[in-house]
C-alpha positions in Angstrom: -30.0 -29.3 20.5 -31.4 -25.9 21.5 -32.6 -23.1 20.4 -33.6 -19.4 21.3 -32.6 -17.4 24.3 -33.5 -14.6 26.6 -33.4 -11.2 24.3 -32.2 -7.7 24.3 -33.8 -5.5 26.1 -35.5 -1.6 25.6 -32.7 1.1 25.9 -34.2 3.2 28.9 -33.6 5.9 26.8 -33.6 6.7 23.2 -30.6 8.8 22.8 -31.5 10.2 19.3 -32.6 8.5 17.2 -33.8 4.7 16.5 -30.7 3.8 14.5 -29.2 3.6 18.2 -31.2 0.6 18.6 -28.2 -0.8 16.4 -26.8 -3.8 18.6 -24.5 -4.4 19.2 -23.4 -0.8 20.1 -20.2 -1.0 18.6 -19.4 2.7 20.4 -19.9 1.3 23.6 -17.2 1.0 25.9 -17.1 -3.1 27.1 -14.4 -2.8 29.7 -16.1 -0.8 31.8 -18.7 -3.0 32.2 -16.2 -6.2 33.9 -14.5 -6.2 37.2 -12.4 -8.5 38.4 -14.2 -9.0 41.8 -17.7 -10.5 41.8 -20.2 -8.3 42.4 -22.3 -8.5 46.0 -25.7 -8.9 43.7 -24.5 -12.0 42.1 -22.8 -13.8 44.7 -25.7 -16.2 45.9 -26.5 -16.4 42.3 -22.9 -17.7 41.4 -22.8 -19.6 45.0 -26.3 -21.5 43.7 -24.7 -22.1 40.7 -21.7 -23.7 41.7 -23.9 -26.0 44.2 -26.0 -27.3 41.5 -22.6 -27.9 39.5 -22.2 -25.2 37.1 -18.6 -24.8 35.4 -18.0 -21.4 35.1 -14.7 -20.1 33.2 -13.6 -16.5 32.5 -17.0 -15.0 33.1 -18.2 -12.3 34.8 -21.7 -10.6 35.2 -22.8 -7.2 35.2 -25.1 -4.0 34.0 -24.9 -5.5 30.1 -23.4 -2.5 27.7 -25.3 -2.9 24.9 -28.9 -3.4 26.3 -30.6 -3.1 29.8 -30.5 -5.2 32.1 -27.6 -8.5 32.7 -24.7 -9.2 30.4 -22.2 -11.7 30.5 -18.3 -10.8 30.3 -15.1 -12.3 29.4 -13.0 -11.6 32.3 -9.8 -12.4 30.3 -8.8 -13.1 26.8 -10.8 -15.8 25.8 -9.8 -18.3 22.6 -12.0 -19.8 20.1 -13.3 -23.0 21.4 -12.4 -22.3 24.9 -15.5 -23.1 27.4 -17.6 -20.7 28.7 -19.7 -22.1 30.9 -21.6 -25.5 31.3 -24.8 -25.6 33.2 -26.1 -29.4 34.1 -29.7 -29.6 33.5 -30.3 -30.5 37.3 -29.8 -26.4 37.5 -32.4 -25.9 34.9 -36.2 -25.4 35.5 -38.4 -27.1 33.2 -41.1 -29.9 32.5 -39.5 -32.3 35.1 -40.0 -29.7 37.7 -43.5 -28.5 37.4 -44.8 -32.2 37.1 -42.5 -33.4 39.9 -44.0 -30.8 42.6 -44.9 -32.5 45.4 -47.8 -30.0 46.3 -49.3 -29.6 42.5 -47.2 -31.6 40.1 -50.4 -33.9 39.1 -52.1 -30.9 38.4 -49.8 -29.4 36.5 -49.3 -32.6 34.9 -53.1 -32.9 34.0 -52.3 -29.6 31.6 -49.5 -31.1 29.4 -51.2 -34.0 28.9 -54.0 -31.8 27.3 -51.9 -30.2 25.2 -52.6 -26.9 23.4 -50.0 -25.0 25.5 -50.3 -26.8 28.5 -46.9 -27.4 28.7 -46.2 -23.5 29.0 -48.9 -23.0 31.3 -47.5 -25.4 33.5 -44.1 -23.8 33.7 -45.5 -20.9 33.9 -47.5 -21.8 37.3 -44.0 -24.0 39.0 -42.6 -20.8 38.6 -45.1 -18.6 39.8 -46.0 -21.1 43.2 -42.3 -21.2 43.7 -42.0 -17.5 43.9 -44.3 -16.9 45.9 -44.4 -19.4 48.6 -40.3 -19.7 49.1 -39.0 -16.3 47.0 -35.1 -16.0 47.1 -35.2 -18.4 50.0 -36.1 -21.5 48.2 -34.6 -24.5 46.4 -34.2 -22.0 43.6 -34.6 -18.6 45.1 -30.9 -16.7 43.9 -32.0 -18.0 40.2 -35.6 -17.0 40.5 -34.7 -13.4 42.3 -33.2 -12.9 39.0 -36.1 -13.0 36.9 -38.0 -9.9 35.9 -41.0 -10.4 38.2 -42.3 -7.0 38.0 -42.6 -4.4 35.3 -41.8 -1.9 38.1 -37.8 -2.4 38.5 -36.0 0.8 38.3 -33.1 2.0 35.6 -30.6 0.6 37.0 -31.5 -2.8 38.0 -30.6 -5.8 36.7 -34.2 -7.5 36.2 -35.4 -5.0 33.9 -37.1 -6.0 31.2 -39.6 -4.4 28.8 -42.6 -6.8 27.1 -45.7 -6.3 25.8 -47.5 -8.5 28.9 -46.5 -5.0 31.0 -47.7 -2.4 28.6 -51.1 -0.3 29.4 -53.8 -1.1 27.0 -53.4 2.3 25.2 -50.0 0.9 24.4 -50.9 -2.0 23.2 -53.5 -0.1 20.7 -50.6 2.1 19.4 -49.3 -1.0 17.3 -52.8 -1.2 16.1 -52.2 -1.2 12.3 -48.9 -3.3 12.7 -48.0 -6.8 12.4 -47.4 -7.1 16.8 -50.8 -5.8 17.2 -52.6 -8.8 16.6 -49.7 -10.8 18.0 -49.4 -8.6 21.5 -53.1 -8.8 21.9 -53.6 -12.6 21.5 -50.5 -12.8 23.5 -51.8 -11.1 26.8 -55.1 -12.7 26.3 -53.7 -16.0 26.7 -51.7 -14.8 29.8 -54.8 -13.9 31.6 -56.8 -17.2 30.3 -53.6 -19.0 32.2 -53.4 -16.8 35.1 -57.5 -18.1 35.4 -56.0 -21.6 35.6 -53.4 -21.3 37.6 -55.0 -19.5 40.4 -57.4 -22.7 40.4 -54.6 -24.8 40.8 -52.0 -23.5 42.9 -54.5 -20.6 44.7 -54.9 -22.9 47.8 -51.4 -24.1 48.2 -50.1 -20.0 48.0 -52.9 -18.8 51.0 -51.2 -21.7 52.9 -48.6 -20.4 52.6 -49.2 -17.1 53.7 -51.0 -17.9 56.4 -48.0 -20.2 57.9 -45.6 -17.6 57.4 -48.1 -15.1 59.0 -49.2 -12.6 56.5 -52.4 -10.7 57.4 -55.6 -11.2 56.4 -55.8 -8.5 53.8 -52.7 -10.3 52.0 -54.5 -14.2 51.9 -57.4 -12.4 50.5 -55.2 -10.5 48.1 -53.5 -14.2 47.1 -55.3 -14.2 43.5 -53.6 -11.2 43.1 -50.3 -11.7 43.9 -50.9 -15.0 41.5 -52.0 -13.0 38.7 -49.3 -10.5 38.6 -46.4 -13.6 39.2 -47.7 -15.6 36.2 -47.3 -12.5 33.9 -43.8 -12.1 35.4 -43.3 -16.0 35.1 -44.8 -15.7 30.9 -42.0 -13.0 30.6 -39.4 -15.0 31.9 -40.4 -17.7 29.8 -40.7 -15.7 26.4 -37.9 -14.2 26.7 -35.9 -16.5 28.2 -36.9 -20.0 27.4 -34.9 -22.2 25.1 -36.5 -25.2 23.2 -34.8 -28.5 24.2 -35.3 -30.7 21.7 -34.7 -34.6 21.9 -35.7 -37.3 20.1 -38.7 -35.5 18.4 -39.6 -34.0 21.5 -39.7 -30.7 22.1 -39.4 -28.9 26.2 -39.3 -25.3 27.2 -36.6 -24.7 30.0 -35.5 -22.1 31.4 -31.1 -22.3 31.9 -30.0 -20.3 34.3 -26.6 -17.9 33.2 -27.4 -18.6 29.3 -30.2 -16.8 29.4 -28.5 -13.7 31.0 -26.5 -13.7 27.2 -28.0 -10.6 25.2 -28.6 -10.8 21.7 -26.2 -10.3 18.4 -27.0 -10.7 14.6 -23.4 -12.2 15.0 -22.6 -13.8 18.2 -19.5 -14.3 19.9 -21.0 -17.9 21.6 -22.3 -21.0 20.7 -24.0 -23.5 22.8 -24.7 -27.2 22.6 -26.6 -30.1 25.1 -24.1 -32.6 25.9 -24.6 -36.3 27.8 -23.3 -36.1 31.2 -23.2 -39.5 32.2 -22.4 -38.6 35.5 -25.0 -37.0 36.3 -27.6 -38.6 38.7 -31.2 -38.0 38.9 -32.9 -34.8 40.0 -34.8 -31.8 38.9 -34.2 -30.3 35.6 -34.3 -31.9 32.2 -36.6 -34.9 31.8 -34.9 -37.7 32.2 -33.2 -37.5 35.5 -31.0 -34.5 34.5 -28.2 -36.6 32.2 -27.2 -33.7 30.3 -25.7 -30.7 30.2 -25.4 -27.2 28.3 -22.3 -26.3 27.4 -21.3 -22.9 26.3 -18.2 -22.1 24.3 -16.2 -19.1 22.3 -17.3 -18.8 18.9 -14.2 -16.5 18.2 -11.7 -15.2 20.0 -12.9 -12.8 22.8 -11.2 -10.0 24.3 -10.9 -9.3 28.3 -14.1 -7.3 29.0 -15.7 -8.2 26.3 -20.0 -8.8 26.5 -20.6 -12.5 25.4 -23.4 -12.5 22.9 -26.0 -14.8 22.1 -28.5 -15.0 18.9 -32.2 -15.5 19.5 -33.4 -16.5 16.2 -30.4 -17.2 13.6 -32.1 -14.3 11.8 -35.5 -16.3 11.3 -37.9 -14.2 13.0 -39.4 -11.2 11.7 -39.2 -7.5 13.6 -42.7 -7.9 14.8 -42.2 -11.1 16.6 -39.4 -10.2 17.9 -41.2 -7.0 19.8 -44.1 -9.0 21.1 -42.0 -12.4 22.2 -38.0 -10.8 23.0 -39.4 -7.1 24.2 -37.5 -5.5 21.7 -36.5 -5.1 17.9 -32.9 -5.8 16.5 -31.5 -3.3 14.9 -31.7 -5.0 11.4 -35.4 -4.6 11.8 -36.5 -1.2 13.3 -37.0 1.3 10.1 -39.4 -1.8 8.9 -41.0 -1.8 12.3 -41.5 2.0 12.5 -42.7 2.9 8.8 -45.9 0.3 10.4 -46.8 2.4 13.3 -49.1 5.4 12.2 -47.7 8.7 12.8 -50.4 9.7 15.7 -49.2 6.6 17.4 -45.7 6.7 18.2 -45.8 9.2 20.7 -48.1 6.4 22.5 -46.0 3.8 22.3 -43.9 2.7 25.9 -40.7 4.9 26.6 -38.4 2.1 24.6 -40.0 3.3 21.2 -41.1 6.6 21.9 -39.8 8.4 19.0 -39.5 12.1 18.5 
């Protein structure tokens, strides 16, 4: 099976008050938020998809109406048990992939075997090189271009996404008292540990790079930047996004490409399962040789226009983590959450819990 999912994001704006953290957002219009055309923005995304082998049913993406950044739509009445979508793992980044690279796949390798992480870290770097070197014209590129690379996307686009690896460190003290604090500190000082080791190990294959495709000097010597601020983007992705795989025991971070886009719901509206494809042949993906697939059904009967919802954490995980790992805190949780910042710190806190 797996488990956990890509969460909710900040509201941009806090309307009022922190009760419209609420989601979903039962006053929120859905319908607006389908069309029946695909959107130019998604189009190499879906295009991708349907190379690698994706099924897609009556979905549709968009701005998501009940947090920022991507949702997921029914684009017609939808019946309970009716598929979804079903993504084979050969579309899915994970394990198989970072040890696989041709260029640092036994380095990358040398950290799972240590354990302690190392499988994250590892992830964490595939994605990073990948962006970097190839960007939206690689293997993966429509996928990746999806991911929230930067802290510095606009409003309106669809990559936002708030975390605690983008805050300012006088943000980060502001929880200082709560149960995140501890969490959001150990949490970016991890990142920047693994950003050390991944510049070690893919640092030389990224200045390559950039000198092949004829970057100037100024940028090759910038490389370990550029590295830095891609493995914080890649740790978000993977928070936020990641589901556990688990198999026989064994447990694998992946990233699925269209799940993940699902935003979070107390009480979701989907369900999703791993399946054997035995047709499948070998590739990227799952380990394995990609023989399996995720598919992703109606929990309920859904409505035209209606956002699909996912749940994160079957209601297991308490407000705190669910600030410093999913970027935001469900609506079940945010009076507890608040009542454990101190009064002179919540005017400090980033623009998604500024309150009064």
């Amino acid at each position: 099976k797996i488990k956990n999912g890509r969460p909710l994001k900040f509201r941009r704006m806090l309307l009022q008050t922190l009760a419209l953290l609420q989601l979903p957002l039962a006053a929120v219009s859905l319908a607006v938020s389908t069309a029946a055309a695909t959107d130019p923005r998604h189009a190499p995304l879906l295009s991708w998809l349907e190379r690698w082998g994706t099924e897609l049913g009556p979905v549709t993406l968009g701005k998501s109406s009940v947090g920022a950044g991507y949702g997921a739509f029914a684009s017609r009445d939808v019946t309970e048990g009716e598929l979804l979508f079903s993504v084979p793992s050969t579309a899915c980044v994970g394990l198989y992939d970072a040890c696989g690279d041709a260029d640092v796949g036994e380095a990358l390798a040398r950290l799972v075997v240590k354990g302690q992480g190392g499988a994250t870290v590892a992830l964490a770097g595939l994605l990073a090189k990948e962006w970097l070197c190839a960007g939206e014209s690689g293997p993966r590129g429509p996928y990746l271009a999806m991911l929230p690379w930067d802290a510095a996307w606009p409003p309106e686009a669809e990559q936002e996404q708030e975390h605690c690896l983008w805050w300012s460190e006088a943000q980060v003290d502001a929880l200082e008292g709560s149960p995140a604090y501890s969490d959001a500190v150990g949490i970016r000082d991890e990142v920047a540990l693994a950003a050390k080791v991944i510049k070690s190990l893919i640092g030389a294959s990224v200045r390559r790079v950039y000198k092949e495709r004829g970057e100037p000097p100024w940028a090759v010597w910038r490389a370990d930047d550029d590295i830095e601020r891609a493995v914080r983007g890649a740790f978000v992705s993977i928070l936020t996004r990641s589901f556990t795989q688990e198999d026989g025991g064994d447990e694998e971070k992946r990233l699925v490409p269209l799940l993940d886009m699902l935003q979070h719901a107390a009480e979701p509206n989907v369900r999703h399962v791993q399946v054997s494809d035995g047709a499948a042949e070998g590739g990227g993906g799952a380990e394995g040789g990609g023989r399996q697939r995720v598919v992703v059904t109606a929990r309920r009967p859904i409505a035209a226009g209606e956002e699909l919802l996912n749940s994160y954490d079957g209601g297991e995980l308490e407000p705190a983590t669910f600030l410093t790992r999913f970027g935001f805190v469900p609506g079940r949780g945010v009076g507890e959450f608040v009542d454990s910042i101190r009064e002179q710190d919540k005017g400090r806190l980033p623009f998604g819990f500024r309150i009064g």
